[in-house]
C-alpha positions as CSV (number, residue, x, y, z in Angstrom):
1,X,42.8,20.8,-15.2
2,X,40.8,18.2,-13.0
3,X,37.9,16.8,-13.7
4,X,35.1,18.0,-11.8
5,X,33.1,15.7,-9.4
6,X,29.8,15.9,-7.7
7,X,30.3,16.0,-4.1
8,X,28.1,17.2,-1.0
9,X,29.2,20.7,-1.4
10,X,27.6,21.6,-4.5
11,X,23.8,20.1,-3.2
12,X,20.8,22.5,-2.8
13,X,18.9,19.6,-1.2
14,X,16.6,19.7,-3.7
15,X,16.7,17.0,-6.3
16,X,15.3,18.5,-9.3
17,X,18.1,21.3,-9.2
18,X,20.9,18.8,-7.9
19,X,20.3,16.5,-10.9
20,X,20.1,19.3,-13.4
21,X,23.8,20.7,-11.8
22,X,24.8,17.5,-12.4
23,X,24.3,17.2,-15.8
24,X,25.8,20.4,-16.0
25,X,29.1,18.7,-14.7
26,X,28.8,16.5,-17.3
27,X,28.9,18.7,-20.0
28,X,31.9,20.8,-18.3
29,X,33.9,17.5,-18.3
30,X,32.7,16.9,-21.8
31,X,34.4,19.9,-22.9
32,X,37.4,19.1,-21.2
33,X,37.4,15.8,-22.7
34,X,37.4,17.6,-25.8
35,X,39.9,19.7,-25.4
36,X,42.1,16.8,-24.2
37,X,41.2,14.5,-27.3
38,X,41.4,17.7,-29.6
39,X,37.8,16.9,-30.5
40,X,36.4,20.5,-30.0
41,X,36.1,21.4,-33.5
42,X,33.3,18.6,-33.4
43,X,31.8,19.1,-30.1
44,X,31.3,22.7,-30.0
45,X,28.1,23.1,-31.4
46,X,26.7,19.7,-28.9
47,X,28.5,21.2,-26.0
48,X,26.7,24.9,-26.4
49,X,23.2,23.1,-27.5
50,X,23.4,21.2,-24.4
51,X,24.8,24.4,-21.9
52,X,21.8,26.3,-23.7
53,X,19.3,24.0,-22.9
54,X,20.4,22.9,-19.4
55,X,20.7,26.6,-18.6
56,X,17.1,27.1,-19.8
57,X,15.6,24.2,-17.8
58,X,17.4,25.3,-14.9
59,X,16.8,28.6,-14.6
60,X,13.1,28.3,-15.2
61,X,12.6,25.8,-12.4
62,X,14.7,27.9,-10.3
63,X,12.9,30.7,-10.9
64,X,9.4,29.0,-10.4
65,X,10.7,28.0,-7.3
66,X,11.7,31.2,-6.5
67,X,8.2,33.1,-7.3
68,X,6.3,30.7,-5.8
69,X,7.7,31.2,-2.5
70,X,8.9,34.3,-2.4
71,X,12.8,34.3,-2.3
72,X,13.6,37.7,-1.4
73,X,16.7,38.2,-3.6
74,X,15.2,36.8,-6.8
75,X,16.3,39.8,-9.3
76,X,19.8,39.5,-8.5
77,X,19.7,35.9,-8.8
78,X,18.1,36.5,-12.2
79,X,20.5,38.9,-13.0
80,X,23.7,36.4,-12.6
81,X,21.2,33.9,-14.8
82,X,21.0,36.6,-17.9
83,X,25.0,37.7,-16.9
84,X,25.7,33.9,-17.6
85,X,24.0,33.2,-20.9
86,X,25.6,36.8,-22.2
87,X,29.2,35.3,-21.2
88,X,28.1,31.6,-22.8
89,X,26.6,33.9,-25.9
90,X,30.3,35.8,-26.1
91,X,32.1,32.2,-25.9
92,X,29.7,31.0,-28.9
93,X,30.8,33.7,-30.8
94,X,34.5,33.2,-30.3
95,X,34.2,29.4,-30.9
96,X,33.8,29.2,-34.8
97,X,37.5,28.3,-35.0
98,X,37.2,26.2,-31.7
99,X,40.7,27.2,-31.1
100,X,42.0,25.7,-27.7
101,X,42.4,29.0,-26.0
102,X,39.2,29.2,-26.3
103,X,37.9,26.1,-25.0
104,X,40.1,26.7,-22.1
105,X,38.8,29.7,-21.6
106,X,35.2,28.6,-21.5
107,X,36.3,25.5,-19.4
108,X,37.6,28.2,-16.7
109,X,34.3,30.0,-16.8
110,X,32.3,26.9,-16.4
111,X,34.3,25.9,-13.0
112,X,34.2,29.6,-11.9
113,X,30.5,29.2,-12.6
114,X,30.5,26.2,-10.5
115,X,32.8,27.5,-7.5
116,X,30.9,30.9,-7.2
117,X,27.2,30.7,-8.2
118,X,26.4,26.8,-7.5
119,X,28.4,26.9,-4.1
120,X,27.7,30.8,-2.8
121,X,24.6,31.8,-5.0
122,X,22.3,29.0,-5.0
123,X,23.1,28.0,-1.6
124,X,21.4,31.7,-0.3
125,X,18.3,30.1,-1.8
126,X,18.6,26.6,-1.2
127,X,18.4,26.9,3.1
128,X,15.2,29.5,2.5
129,X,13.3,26.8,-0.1
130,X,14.4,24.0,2.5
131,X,12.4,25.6,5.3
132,X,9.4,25.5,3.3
133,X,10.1,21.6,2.9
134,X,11.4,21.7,-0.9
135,X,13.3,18.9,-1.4
């Protein structure tokens, strides 16, 4: 699989959120270098510390965003926040033997998660939050 790469596509125009998907980037193409380097028995418990965390920071300033002016489709945005953390949960739970299939299969998720929530998902919010001048 590729390495994934920040480009103009996956910008919300709003810097806070940009830089936090960014580090999320980072930490998919730290997993893939550990599955490359066959390293994932020692990453996995850095790599789901830092998905955990960046999730958390994320979604909270997303969300604060979103309350404080008044995206309209804030619950099902939530709800593919919570769907997410259940699926990384699931993943954790698998990954005590780090086996590769594993680790692939997370690495697919995590590139899913980019194509389909970063790209489609946070976009609907992104032009609304934009409007207001949040930047």
């Amino acid at each position: 699989m590729e390495r994934l790469y920040w480009d103009p596509s996956l910008s919300v125009q709003i810097e806070l959120i940009d830089n936090q998907h960014k580090q999320l980037l980072e930490i998919v193409n730290n997993v893939q270098n550990a599955i490359i380097t066959k390293t994932q028995k020692i990453a996995v418990n850095d790599i789901f510390e830092a998905l955990f965390l960046n999730a958390k920071i994320n979604f909270k300033n997303q969300e604060y965003l979103f309350n404080r002016y008044n995206y309209p489709f804030i619950k099902e945005h939530q709800k593919e926040h919570n769907d997410y953390l259940i699926i990384l949960r699931g993943y954790r739970e698998r990954l005590p033997d780090s086996s590769k299939q594993v680790c692939d299969e997370l690495l697919v998720f995590l590139k899913a998660w980019f194509e389909n929530h970063i790209k489609v998902s946070d976009k609907k919010y992104a032009s609304l939050l934009n409007e207001q001048g949040v930047r």
